[in-house]
KEDRENMI-606614 format. One record per residue (C-alpha): residue number from 1; residue in one letter; x, z, y. Coordinates in steps of 0.2 Angstrom, whole numbers, plus 2048, in hexadecimal, padded with zeros to 3 digits. Each point is the difference from the previous one (the first is absolute). Example, Ala and Ser with C-alpha at 12.3 -4.5 7.8 and 13.67 -1.06 7.14 Angstrom:
2
[site 1; 'A'; [83E; 827; 7EA]]
[site 2; 'S'; [806; 7FD; 811]]
***
This chain:
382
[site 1; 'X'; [7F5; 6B6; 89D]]
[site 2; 'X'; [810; 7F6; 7F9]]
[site 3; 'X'; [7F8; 7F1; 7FA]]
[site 4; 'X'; [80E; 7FE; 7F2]]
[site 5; 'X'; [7F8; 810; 7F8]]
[site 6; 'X'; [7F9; 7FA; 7F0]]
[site 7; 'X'; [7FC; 814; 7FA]]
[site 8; 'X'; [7F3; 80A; 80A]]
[site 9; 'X'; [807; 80E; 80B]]
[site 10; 'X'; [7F1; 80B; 7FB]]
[site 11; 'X'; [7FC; 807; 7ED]]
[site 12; 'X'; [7EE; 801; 7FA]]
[site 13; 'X'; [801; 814; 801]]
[site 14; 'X'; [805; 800; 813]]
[site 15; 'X'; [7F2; 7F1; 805]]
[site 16; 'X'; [7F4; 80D; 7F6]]
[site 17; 'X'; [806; 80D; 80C]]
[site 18; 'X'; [7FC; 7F5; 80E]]
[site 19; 'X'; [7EF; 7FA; 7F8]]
[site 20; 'X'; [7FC; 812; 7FE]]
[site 21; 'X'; [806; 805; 813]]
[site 22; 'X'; [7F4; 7F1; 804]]
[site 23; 'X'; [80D; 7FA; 809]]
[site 24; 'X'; [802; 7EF; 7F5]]
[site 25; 'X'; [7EF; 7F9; 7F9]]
[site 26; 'X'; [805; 7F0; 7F2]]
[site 27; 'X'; [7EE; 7F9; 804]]
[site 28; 'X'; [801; 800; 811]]
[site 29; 'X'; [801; 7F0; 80B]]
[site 30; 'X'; [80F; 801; 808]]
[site 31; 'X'; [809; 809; 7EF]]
[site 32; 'X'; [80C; 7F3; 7FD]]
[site 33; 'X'; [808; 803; 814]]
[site 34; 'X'; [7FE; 815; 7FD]]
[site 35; 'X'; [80B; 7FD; 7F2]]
[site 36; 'X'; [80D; 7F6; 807]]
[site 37; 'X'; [802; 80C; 80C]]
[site 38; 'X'; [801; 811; 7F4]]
[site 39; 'X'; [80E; 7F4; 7F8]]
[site 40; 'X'; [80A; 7FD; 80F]]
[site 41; 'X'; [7FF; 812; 804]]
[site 42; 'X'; [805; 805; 7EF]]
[site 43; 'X'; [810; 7F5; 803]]
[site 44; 'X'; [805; 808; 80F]]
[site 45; 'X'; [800; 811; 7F8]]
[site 46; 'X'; [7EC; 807; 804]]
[site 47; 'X'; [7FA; 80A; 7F3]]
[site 48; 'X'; [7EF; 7FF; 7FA]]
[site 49; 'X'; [7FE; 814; 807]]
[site 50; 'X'; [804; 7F8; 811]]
[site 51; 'X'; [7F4; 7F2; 800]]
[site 52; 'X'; [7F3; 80A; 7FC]]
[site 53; 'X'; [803; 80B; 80D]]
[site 54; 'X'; [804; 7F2; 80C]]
[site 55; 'X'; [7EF; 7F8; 7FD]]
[site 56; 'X'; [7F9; 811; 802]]
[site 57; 'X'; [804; 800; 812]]
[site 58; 'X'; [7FC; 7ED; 805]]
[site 59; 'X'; [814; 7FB; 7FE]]
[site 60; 'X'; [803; 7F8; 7F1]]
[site 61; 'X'; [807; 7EF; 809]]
[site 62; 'X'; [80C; 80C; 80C]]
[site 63; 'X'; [808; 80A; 7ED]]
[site 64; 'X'; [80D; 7F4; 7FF]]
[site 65; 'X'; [805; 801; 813]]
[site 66; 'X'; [7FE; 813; 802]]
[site 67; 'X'; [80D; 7FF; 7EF]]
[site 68; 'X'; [80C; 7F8; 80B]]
[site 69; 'X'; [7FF; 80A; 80F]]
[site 70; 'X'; [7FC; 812; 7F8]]
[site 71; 'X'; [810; 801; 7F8]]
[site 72; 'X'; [808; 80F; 806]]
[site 73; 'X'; [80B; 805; 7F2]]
[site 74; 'X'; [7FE; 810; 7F8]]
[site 75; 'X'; [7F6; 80C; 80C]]
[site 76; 'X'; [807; 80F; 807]]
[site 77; 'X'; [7F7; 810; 805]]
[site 78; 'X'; [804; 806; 80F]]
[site 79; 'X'; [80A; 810; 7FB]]
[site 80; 'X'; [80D; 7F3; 7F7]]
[site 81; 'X'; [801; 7F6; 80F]]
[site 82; 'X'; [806; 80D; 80B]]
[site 83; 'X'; [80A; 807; 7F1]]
[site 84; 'X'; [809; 7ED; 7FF]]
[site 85; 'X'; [802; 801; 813]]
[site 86; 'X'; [808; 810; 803]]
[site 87; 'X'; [7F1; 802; 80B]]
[site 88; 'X'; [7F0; 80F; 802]]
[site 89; 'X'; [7F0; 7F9; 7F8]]
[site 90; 'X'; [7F8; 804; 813]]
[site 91; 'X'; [80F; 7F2; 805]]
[site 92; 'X'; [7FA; 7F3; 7F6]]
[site 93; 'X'; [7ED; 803; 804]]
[site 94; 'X'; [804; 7FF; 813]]
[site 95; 'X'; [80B; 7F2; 7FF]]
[site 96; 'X'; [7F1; 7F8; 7F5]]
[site 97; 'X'; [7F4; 805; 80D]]
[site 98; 'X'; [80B; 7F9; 80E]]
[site 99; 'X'; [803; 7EC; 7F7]]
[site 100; 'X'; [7EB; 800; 7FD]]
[site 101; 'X'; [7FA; 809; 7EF]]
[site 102; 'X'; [7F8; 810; 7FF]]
[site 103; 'X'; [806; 80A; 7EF]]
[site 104; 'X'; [800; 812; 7FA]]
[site 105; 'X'; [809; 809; 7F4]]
[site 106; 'X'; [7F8; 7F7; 7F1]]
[site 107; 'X'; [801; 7F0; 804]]
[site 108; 'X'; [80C; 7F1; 7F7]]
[site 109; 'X'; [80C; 7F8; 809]]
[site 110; 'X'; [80A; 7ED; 7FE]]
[site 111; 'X'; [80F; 802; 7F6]]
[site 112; 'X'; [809; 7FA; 80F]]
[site 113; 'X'; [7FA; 80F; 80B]]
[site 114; 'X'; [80F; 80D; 7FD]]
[site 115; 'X'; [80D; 7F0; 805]]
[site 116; 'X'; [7F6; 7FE; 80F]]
[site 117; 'X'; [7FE; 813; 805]]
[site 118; 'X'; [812; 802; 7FF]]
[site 119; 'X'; [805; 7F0; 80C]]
[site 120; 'X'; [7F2; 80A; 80C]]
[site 121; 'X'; [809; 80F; 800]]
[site 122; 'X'; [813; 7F8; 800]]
[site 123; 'X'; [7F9; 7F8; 813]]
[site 124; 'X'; [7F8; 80F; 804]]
[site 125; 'X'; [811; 809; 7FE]]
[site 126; 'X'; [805; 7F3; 80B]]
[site 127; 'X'; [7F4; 7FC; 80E]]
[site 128; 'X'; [7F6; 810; 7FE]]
[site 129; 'X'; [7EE; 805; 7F4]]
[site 130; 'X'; [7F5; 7FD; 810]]
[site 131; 'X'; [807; 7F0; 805]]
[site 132; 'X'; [800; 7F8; 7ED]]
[site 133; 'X'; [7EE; 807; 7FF]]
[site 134; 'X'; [7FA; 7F9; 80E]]
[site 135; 'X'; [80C; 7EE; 7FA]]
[site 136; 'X'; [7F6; 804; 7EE]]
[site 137; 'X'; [7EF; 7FD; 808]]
[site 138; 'X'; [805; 7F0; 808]]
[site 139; 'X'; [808; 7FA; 7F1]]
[site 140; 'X'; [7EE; 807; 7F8]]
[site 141; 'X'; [7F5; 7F3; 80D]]
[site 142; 'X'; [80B; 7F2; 7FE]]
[site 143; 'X'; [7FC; 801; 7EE]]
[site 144; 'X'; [7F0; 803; 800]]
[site 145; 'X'; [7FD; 7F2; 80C]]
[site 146; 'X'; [808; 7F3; 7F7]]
[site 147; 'X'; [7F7; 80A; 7F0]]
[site 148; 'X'; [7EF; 7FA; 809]]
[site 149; 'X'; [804; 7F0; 805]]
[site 150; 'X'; [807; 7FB; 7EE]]
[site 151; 'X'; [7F0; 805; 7F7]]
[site 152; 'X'; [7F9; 7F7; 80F]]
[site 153; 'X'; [807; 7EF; 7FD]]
[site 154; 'X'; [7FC; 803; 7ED]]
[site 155; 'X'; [7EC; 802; 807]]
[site 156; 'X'; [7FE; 7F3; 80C]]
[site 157; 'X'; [80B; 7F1; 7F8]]
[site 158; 'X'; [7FD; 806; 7EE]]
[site 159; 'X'; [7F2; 808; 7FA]]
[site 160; 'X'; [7F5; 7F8; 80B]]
[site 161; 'X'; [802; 7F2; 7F6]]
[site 162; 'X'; [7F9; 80B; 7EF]]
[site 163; 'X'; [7EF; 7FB; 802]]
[site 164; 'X'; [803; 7EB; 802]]
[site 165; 'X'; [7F6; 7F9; 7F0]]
[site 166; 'X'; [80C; 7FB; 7F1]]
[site 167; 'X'; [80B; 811; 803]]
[site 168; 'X'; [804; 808; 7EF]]
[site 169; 'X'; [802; 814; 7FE]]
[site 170; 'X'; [812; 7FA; 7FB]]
[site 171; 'X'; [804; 7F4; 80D]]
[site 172; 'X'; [7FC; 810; 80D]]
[site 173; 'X'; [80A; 80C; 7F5]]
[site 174; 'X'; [80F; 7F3; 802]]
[site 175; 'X'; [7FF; 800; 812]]
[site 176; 'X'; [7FE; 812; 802]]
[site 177; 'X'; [80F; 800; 7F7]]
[site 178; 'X'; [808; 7F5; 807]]
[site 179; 'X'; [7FD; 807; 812]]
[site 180; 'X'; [808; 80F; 7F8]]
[site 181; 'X'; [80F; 7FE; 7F9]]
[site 182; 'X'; [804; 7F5; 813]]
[site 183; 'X'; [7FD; 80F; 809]]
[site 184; 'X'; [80D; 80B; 7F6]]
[site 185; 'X'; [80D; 7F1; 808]]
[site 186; 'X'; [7F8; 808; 812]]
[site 187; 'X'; [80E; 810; 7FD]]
[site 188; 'X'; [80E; 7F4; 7FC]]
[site 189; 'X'; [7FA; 7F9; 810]]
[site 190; 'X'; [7FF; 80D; 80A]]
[site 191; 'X'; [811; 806; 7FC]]
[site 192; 'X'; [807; 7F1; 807]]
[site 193; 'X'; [7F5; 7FF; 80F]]
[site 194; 'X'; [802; 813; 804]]
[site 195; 'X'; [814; 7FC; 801]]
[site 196; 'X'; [7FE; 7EF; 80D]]
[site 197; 'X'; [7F4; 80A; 80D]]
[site 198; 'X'; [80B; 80D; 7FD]]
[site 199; 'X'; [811; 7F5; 806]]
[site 200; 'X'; [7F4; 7FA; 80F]]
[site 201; 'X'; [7FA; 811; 806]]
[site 202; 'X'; [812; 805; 7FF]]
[site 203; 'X'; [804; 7EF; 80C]]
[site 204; 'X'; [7F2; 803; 80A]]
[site 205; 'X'; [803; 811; 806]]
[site 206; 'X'; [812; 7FF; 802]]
[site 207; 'X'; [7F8; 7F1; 80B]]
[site 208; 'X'; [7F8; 80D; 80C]]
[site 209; 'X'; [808; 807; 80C]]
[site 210; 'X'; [7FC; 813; 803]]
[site 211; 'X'; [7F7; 804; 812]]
[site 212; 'X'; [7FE; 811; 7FF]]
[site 213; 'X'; [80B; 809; 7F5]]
[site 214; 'X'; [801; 803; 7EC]]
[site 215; 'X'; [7EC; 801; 7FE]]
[site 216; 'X'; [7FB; 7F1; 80B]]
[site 217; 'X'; [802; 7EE; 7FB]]
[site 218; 'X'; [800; 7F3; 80D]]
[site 219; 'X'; [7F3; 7F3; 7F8]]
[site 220; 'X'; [7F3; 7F0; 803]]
[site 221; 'X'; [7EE; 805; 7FA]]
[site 222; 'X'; [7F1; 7F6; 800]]
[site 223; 'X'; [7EF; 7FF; 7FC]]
[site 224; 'X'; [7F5; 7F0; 7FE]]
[site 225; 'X'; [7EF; 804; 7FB]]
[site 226; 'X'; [7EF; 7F5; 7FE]]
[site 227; 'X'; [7F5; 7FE; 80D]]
[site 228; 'X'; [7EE; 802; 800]]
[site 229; 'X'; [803; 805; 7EC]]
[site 230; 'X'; [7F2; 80C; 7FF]]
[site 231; 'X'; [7F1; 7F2; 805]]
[site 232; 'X'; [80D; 7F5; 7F5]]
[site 233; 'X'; [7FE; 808; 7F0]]
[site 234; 'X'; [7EE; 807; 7FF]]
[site 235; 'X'; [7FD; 7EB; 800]]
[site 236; 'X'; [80B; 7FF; 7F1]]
[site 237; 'X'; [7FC; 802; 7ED]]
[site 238; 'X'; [80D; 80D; 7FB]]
[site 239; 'X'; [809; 7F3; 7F4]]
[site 240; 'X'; [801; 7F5; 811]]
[site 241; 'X'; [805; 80F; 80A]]
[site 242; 'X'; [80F; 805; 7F3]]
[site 243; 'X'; [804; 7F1; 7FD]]
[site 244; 'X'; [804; 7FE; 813]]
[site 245; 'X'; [808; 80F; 802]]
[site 246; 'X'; [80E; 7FC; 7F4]]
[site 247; 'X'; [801; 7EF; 809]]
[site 248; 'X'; [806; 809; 80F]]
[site 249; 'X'; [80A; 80C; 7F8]]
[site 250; 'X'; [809; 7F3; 7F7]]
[site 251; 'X'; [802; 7F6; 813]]
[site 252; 'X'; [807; 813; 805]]
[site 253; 'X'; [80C; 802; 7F1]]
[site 254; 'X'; [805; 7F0; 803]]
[site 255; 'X'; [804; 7FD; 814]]
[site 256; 'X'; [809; 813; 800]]
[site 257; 'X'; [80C; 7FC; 7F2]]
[site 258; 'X'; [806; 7EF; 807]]
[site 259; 'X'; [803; 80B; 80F]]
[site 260; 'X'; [808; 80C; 7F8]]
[site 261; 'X'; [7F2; 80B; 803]]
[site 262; 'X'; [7F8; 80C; 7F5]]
[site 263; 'X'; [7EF; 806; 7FB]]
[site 264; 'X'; [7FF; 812; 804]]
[site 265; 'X'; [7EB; 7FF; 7F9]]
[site 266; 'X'; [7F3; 7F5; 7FF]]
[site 267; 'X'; [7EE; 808; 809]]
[site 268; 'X'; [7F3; 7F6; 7FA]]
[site 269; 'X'; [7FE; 7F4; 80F]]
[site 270; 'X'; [811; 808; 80A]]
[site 271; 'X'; [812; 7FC; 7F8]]
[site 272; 'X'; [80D; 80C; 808]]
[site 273; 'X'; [814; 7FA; 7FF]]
[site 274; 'X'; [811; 803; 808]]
[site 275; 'X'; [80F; 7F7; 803]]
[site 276; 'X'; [811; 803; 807]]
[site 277; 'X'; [800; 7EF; 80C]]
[site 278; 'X'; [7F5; 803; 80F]]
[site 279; 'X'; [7FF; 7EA; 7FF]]
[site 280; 'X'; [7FC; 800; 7EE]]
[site 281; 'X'; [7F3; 80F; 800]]
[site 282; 'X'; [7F6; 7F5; 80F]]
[site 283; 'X'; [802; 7F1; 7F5]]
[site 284; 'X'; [7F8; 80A; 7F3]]
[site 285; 'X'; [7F1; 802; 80A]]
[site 286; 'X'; [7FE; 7F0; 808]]
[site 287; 'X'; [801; 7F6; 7F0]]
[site 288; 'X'; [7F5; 80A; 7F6]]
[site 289; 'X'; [7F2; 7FF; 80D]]
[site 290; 'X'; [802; 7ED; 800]]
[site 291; 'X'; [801; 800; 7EC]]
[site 292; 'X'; [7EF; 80A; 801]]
[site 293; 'X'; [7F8; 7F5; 80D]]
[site 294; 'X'; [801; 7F0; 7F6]]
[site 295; 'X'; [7FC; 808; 7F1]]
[site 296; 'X'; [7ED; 7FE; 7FF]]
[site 297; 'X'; [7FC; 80E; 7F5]]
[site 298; 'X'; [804; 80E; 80C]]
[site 299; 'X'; [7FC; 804; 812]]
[site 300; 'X'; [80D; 7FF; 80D]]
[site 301; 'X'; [80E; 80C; 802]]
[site 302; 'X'; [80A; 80A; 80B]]
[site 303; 'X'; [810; 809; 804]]
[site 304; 'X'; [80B; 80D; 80B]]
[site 305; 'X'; [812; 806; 7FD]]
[site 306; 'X'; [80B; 80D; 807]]
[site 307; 'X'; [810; 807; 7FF]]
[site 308; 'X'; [808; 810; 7FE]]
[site 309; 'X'; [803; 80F; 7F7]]
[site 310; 'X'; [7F6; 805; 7EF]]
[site 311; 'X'; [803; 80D; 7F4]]
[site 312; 'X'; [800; 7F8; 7ED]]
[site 313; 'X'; [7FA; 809; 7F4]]
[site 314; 'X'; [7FA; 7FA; 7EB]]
[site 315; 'X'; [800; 7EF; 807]]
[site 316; 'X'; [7F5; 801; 80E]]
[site 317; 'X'; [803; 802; 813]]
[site 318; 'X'; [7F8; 80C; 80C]]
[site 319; 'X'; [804; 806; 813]]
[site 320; 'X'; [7F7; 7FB; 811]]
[site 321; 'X'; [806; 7F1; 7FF]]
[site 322; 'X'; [7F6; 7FB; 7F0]]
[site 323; 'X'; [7F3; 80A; 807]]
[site 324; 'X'; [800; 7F4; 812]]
[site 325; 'X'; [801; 7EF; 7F5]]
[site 326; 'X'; [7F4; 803; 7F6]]
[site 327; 'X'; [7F3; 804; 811]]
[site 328; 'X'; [808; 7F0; 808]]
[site 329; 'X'; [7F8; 7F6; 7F2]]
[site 330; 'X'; [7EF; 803; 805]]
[site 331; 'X'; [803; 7F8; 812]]
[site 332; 'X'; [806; 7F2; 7FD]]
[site 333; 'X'; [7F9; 7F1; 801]]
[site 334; 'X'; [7F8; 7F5; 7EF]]
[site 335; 'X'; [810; 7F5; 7FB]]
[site 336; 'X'; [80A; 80A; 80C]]
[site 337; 'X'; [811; 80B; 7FC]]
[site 338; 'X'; [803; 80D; 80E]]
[site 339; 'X'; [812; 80B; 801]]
[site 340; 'X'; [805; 80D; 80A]]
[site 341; 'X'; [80C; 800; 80D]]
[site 342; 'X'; [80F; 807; 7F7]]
[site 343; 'X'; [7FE; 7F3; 7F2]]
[site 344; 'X'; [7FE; 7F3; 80C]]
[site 345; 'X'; [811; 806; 80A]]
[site 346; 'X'; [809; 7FF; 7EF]]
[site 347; 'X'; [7FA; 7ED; 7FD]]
[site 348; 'X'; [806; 7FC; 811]]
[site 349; 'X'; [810; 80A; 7FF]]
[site 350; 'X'; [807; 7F7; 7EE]]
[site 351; 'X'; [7F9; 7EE; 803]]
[site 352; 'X'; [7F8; 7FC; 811]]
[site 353; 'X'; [7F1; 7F4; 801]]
[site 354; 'X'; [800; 7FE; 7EC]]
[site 355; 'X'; [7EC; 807; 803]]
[site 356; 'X'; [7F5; 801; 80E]]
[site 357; 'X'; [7F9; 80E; 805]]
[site 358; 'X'; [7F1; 803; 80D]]
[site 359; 'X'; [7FC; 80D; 80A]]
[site 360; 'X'; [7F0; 809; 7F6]]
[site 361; 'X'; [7FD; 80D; 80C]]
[site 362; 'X'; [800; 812; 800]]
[site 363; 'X'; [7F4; 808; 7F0]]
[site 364; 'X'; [7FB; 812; 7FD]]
[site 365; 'X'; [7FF; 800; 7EE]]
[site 366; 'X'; [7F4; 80C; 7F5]]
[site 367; 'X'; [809; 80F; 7FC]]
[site 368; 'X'; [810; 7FD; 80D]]
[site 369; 'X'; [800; 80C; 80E]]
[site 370; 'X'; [808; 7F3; 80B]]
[site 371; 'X'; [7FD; 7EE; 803]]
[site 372; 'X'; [80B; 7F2; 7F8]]
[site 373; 'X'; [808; 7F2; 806]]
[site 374; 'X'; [7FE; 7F2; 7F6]]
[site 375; 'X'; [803; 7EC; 800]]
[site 376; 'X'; [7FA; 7F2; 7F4]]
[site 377; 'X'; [80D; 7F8; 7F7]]
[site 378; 'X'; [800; 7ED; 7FC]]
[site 379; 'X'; [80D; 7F3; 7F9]]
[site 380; 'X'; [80C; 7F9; 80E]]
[site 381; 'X'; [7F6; 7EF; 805]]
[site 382; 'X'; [7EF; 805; 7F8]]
***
């Protein structure tokens, strides 16, 4: 509420609505803080039709954040979507479908929706409707994901702190809307963001040299996993336990990226990345098994990398050769980082003696019809 208000936001016939909704009760004890708050909600543009509703369902404190992130313009149906598009009404449901919301033909759509379903089709004339709905539904995760973990740092470093003693209705509804409008930044963001990793995906694959014509993309991918983290986590509280987690994926993000690495996906207690420098991709490994063993919430680590061909595909890497690492994990050694011949040829090859590598033995590996040579790497010196 603006403290320089000297007039009360609310009129007696709308606090008798409220009174009457029993939604606002004058003798109550804490009547003085509910009606700060219907005034500050009044100020940023709540009727007294939406509080009562609001309060209805348990979220009043969240009306003037869901005002912020609920405006979606004048709605659309469905039929004046496709209409704005160009497009057929079973065009716009599938593409729907395909970026992660289920409509039918009744359903009310963003204003933004018909921009948006003509930049889909535009690339699909381009790059082909299968491809751009299979681009569509990884474009769909990603938002979803950061969707989650948005309204997950709101839960965990925000409300959370609802309960403490002292905490007015408005002091919550002020946060709530505060989280809110710093999340509508998160597109702006993203914009930007989605533009860099662009620029570097661009550099990196331009980086790797082909190994088996145009589908195969010679690369460096690695696996480092937590040892033991089964036994690990039932000891755990699950704050404890996620906590961790993020400890090491944070460790992960951050050794891949200062050796121009990249996250391909984050497993729980397995982080799986590729790089374009057979050196740097061992480097990765090494130093985030070292970065988890002194770090005394998590169990120690371990690593393999390979080399070879992949097939990318919606920003994830498959072929035999992900197929071999991600076995090769399993038998190494607790702090240990074990690579395969061919990645280890390659070190040797562009920078003799900058690692050490010893001779790990000959594996069969779960799932590979033929045993695997494999050697442990380890700094030059260590």
């Amino acid at each position: 509420m603006d403290p320089s208000r000297s007039e009360p936001a609310l009129d007696s016939q709308e606090l008798e609505r409220l009174r009457a909704a029993r939604v606002y009760d004058p003798g109550a004890p804490d009547a003085e803080g509910r009606l700060a708050l219907f005034e500050h909600l009044v100020a940023v543009g709540a009727t007294v039709e939406q509080m009562i509703e609001a309060d209805a369902s348990g979220r009043l404190r969240s009306l003037g954040g869901d005002l912020i992130l609920y405006d979606i313009g004048e709605p659309k149906t469905v039929q004046e979507v496709a209409e704005l598009a160009a497009i057929s009404v079973g065009d716009v449901l599938r593409i729907r479908m395909a970026t992660g919301f289920a409509h039918d033909e009744t359903s009310l759509l963003p204003a933004w929706t018909a921009e948006d379903m003509a930049g889909f089709t535009s690339a699909g004339a381009v790059f082909g409707e299968a491809a751009i709905l299979a681009f569509s539904r990884v474009m769909g995760a990603s938002a979803s994901r950061i969707a989650e973990a948005a309204l997950g740092l709101f839960l965990t470093e925000v409300e959370q702190h609802f309960s403490a003693p002292g905490v007015t209705e408005l002091q919550q509804a002020l946060a709530v809307e505060q989280a809110s409008a710093s999340f509508e930044g998160i597109s702006r963001i993203f914009t930007h963001l989605l533009r860099e990793h662009l620029m570097l995906a661009i550099r990196r694959q331009r980086a790797m040299t082909s190994r088996s014509g145009a589908v195969g993309v010679g690369v460096c991918v690695g696996f480092v996993d937590l040892a033991g983290s089964t036994e690990w986590a039932a000891a755990l509280e699950l704050r404890a336990q996620a906590d961790a987690i993020a400890r090491f994926e944070s460790l992960a993000w951050d050794t891949a990226t200062s050796h121009d690495g990249r996250i391909v996906k984050l497993i729980g207690d397995e982080v799986m990345f590729t790089a374009t420098d057979p050196l740097e991709a061992c480097r990765v490994a090494l130093e985030l098994c070292a970065a988890v063993e002194v770090e005394p919430s998590l169990p120690s680590a371990r690593g393999a990398v390979g080399y070879g061909d992949v097939v990318h595909r919606d920003g994830d890497c498959f072929g035999p050769l992900v197929h071999l690492v991600a076995r090769a994990v399993k038998a190494a050694a607790v702090g240990d980082v074990v690579v395969t011949r061919r990645l280890r040829d390659e070190c040797e090859a562009r920078v003799p003696g900058a690692l050490c590598f010893d001779d790990f033995g000959s594996c069969t590996l779960r799932g590979i019809d033929h045993a695997v040579e494999l050697y442990s790497a380890r700094p030059s010196g260590a």
